[in-house]
N, C-alpha and C positions, 0 to 999 in steps of 0.2 A: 101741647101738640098730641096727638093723635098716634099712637105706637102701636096698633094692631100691626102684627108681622114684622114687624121693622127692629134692629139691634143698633144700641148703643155705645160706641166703641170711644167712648170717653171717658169708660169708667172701669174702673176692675184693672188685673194684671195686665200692662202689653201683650208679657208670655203667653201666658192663656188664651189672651182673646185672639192674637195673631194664629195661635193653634189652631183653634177650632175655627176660625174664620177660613183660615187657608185650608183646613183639611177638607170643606167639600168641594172647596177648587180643586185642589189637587186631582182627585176623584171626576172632575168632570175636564179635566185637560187630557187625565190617561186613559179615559172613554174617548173623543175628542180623540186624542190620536189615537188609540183604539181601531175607530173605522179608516183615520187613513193609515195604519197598518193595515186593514185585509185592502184595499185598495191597492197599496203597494206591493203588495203580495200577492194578489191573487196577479195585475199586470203583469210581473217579475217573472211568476211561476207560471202562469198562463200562455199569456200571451209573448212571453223572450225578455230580453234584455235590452232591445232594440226598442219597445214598445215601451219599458221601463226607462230607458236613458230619455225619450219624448216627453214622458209624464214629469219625469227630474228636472228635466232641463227650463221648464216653466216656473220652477220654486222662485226664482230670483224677480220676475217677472210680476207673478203672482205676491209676493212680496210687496214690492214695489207699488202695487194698485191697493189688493185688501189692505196691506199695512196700513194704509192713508187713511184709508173709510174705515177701520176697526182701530186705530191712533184717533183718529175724528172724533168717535161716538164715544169713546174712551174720555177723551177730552171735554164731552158736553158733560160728563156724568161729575165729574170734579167740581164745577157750581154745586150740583145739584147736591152732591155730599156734606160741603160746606155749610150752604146752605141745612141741611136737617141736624149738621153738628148745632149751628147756631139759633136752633127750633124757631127759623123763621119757615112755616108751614106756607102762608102766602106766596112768600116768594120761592120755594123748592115748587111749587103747583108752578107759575111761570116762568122758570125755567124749564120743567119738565114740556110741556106746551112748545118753546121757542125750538129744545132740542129735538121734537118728531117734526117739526116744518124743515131745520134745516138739515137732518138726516136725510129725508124723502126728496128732499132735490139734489143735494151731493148724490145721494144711491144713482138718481136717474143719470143725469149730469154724468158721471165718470160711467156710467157704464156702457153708454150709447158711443162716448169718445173709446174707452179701451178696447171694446169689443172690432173696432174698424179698427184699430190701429194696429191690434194683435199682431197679424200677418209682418211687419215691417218691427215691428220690437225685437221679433224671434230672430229675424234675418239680419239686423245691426248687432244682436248678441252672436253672428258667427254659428248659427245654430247648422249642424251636420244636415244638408240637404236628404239624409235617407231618413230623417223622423220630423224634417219641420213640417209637412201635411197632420203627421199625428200629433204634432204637439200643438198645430192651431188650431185641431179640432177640439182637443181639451180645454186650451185657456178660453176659446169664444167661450163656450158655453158656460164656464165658470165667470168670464167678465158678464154674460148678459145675464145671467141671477146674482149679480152685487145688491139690487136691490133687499133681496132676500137675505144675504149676509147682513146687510146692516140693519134689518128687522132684529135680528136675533142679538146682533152687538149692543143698541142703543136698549132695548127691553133687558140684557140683561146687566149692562150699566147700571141702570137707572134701580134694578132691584138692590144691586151692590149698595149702590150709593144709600140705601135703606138700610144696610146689615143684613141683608137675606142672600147670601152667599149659596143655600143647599138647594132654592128652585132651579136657577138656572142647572146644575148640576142634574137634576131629576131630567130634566127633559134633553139634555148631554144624553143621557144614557139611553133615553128611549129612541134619541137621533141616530144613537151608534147603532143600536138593533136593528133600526128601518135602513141605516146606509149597508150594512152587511148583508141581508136581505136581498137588496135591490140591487148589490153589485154583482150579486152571484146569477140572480133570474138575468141581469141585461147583460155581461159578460158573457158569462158560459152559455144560457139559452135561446137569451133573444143576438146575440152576438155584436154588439154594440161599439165593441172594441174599446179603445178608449175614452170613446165618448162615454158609454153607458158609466163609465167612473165618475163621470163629473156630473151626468144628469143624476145618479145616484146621492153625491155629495150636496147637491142643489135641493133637492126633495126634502133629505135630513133635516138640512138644517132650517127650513119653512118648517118643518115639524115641532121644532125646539123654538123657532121665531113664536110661531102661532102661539104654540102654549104658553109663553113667559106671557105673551102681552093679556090672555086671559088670564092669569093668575094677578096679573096689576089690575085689572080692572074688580074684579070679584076678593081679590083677599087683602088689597090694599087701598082703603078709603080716603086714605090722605091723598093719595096719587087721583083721586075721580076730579075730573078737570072740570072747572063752570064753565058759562057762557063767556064770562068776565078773563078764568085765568085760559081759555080759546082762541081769544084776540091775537094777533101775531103781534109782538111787542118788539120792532127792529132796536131798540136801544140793547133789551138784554140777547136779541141774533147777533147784535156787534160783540157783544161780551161772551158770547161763547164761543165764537168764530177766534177771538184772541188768543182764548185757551184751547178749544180744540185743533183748529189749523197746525199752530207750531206741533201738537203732538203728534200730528197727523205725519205734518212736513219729517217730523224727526225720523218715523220710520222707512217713507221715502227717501229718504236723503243716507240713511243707511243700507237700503235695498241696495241703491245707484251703487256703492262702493262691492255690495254682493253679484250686481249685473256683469259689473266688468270683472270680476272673478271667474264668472262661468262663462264671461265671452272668454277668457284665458284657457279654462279647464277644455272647454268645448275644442279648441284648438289641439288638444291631447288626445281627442277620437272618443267612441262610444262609449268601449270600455271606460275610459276614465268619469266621462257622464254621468255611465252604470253606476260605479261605485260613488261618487258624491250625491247621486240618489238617495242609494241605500245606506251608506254611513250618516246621513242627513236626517234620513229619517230616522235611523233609530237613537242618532244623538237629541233628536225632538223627543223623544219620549221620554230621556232622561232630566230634560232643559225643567217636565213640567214643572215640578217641584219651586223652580226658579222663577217659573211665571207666575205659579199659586201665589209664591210670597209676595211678587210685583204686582200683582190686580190685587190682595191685600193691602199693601202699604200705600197705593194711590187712594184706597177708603177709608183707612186707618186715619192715613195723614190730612187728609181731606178733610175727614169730620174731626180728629183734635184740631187742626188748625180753625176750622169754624168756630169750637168752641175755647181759642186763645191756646192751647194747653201744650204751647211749645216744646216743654221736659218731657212731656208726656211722646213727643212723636221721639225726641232723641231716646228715649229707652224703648218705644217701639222698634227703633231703626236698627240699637244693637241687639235686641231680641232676635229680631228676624234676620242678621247678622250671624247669631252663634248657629241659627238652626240651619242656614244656608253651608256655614263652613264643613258640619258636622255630618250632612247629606254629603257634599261634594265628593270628602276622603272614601265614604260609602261606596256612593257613585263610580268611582276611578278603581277601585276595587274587583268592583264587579266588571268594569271593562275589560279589564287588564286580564282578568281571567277567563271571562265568556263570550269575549265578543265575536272571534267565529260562530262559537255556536249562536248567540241572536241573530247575528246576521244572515244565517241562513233560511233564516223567514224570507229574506227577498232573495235570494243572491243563491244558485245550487250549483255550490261551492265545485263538484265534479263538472258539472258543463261550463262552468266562468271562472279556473281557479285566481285568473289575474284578477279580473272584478272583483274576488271576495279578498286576496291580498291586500290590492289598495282601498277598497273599505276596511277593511283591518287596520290599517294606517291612520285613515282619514278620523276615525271614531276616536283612538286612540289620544291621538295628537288633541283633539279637541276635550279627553275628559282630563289630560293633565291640565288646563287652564277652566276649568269649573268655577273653582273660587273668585277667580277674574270677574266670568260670565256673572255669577252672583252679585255681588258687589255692585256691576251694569245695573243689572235687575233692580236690586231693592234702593239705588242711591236714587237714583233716576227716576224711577215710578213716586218716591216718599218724596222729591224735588218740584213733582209734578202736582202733587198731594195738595203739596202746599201753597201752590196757586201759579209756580215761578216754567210753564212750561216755553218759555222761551230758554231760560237759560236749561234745560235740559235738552232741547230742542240740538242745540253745540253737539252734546256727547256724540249723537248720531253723526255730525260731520266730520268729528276723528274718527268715528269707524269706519266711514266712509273712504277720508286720509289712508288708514293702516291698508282696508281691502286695494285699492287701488295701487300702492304702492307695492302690494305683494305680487297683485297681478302683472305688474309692468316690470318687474325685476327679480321676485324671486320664483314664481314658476317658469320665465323662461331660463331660469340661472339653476332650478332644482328641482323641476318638470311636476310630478304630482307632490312630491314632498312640500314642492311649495305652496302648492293651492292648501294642503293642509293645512297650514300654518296664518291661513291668513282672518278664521275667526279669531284665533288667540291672540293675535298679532291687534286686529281691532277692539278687542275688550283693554285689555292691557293698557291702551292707547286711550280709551275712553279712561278709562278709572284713575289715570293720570288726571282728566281735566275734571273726573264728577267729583272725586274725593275733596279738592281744596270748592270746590262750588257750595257743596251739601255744606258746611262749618261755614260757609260766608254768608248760605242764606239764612242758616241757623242763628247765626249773629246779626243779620238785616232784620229778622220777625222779632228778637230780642228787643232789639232797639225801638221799631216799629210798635209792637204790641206793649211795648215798657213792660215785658216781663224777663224775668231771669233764664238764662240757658242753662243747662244742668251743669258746667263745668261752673259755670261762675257763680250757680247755687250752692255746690260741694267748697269752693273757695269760700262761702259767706258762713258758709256752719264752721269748717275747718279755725276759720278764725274767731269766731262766737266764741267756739270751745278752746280755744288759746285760751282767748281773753278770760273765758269764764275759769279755766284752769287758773291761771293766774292769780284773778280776786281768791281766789280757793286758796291757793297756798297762802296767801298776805293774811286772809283773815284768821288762816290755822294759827299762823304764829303770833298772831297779838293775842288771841284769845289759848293757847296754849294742847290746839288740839294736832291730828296730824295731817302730817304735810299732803296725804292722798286723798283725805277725805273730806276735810277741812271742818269734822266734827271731833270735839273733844274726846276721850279716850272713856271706855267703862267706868273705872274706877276714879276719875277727876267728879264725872257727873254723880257721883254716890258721894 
């Protein structure tokens, strides 16, 4: 097969290669939120808190939709990883093909329905009648460029699924330049309001879309499609609809448990809005690290499972395991100690001291359960890896379970204390059901793939080396050598 640009993650250290795989994710998630830092900042600082509690209060919503279509395109790229683990070049070109037919009609498809439906989402989420005008002007125009989002998700999929992890990140950073840019001319100049945030986020990322897909066409020849692999092939649209949908569904199905969170919180007034805004957002910029390792281990696991190499994804999974726990204590560190001061990138702490309080809270409460968060991330993405995203698909409905159940009983029982509590209350809850899942599938592909899992490889050497200890001491003593070495002694052999 054909490896112009493309990386192989079947071979060499997990350690390693997880590193430098994920480090230029990393780099293009903290660009990536980067610009919707000045976006929330400059709303925050600009234009009040009132204008930032609108833009906040769509996260759940927006969730709810993009999650699906960037869960979706996510989902189509795990064939295609597979696929280039098992250098069937053929078929990663028709899957690549089935994945932009059914990209471009999901994109259209949801966007024409959300975009109408906006108005009536925000008003059953209980949204404060003094910002739902601003906050349907922001999510329309973010629902009617979905198209545009999933240009950029499925293009940079499908490079992942390649090993080329640092394009997509190059044109992250040229998207965050053109979003900062353009939120400053349509905010402050052309006065846009909140809208100018979202046409500003919409341009971006056409910018970063565009470019990946010239970079597949011009630096990646295995990916140049024939007439042959152009055909729309509905056998392999069914097969990636199995795999993509569930991980789509997962994320939706997790939002839903985040909606009725913020129908709860919304019910607390502005302020409280304000602050699950801005602790929101700046707990996203900590999260990235968490996502790096997760859109890692769905290509990791992806391409060893294509190429059988089951032990290999288990020392993958606790690689990116140690590196996850070892950030988190990091992570919590820095909270505990700075987070006023971060936060008052959105929040000025003299005009809104209650808003920067319970963001104080909110952020807090969430970097003590990091490691939770973690665990979500890399069990579930490396669950997903390996072809089973229905049963990952679950995690998402306990977190759904947890949020729901905080909403309906402990923020009205412990008012914003308790909307805090209710991501950590949903990881928690998930990693209950991913942990005994991840070891059931790792022992399903064992049996399936008739190869050994690493516990039960360590169990076969373990006992090798009994055994062979054994013969070792039997034959020291007949032949009179010693008992550790089972070689006779210097001066016997003289």
């Amino acid at each position: 097969m054909s490896r112009t640009a493309t990386r192989n993650l079947t071979q060499g250290s997990p350690l390693r290669l997880i590193l430098s795989f994920a480090s230029p994710l990393l780099f293009g998630f903290l660009f990536q939120q980067f610009y919707s830092f000045v976006d929330t900042a400059i709303v925050g600082k600009v234009l009040g808190a009132a204008k930032l509690a609108a833009v906040g209060d769509t996260g759940s919503i927006n969730f709810l939709v993009l999650g699906f279509v960037q869960g979706a395109c996510a989902g189509f790229s795990i064939p295609i990883a597979q696929a280039f683990g098992a250098r069937d070049e053929a078929g990663m070109r028709k899957y690549v093909s089935a994945s932009i037919y059914l990209s471009a009609a999901l994109s259209i498809v949801v966007a024409i329905i959300t975009s109408l439906a906006c108005p009536w989402m925000l008003r059953l989420m209980n949204t404060p009648e003094e910002i739902i005008d601003s906050s349907v002007s922001y999510i329309r125009i973010i629902f009617m460029g979905i198209p545009v989002t999933v240009l950029y998700n499925m293009a940079s999929g499908i490079l992942r699924s390649l090993g080329d992890s640092k394009t997509p990140v190059y044109f992250l950073i040229l998207a965050s330049l053109v979003n900062v840019v353009l939120d400053l001319v349509l905010i402050l100049y052309v006065h846009m309001d909140v809208a100018g945030a979202a046409v500003a986020t919409l341009i971006s990322q056409l910018v970063s879309g565009v470019g990946c897909v010239l970079v597949m066409i011009r630096r990646f020849p295995v990916l140049r499609l024939s007439a042959e692999d152009r055909k729309p092939d509905f056998v392999l649209m069914r097969r990636l609809m199995l795999v993509g949908l569930p991980m789509g569904l997962q994320y939706s199905i997790t939002a839903i448990g985040s909606i009725v969170v913020q129908w709860s919180v919304n019910g607390l007034g502005v302020s409280a809005v304000a602050a699950v805004a801005a602790g929101g957002k700046l707990s996203m910029f900590f999260c990235c690290v968490f996502d790096a390792l997760a859109t890692t281990m769905a290509t990791y696991c992806g391409q060893n499972m294509g190429a059988r190499e089951v032990i290999r994804i288990q020392k993958g999974v606790r690689a990116a395991s140690m590196i996850g726990i070892l950030y988190s204590i990091l992570a919590l560190l820095v909270i505990v100690l700075f987070a006023p001061v971060l936060l008052s990138i959105f929040v000025d702490a003299a005009a809104e001291p209650e808003v920067m309080r319970m963001a104080v809270a909110y952020i807090r409460y969430n970097g003590l359960f990091y490691i939770p968060l973690m665990f979500v991330n890399v069990l579930r993405f490396s669950i997903q890896g390996m072809g089973y995203t229905k049963v990952a698909m679950l995690a998402g409905v306990f977190e759904m379970i947890a949020r729901t159940l905080v909403a309906l009983f402990l923020v009205p029982a412990l008012g914003f204390t308790g909307a805090s509590l209710s991501n950590p209350a949903a990881w928690v809850l998930a990693d209950l059901f991913l942990f005994p899942c991840y070891f059931q599938v790792i022992r399903s592909l064992s049996q399936r793939l008739h190869v050994p899992a690493l516990s039960i490889r360590k169990y076969r050497l373990r006992k090798e080396g009994q055994h062979a200890h054994s013969l070792s001491r039997r034959s020291a003593r007949q032949h009179g050598g010693s008992p550790c070495t089972g070689k006779r002694h210097s001066r016997d052999l003289a």
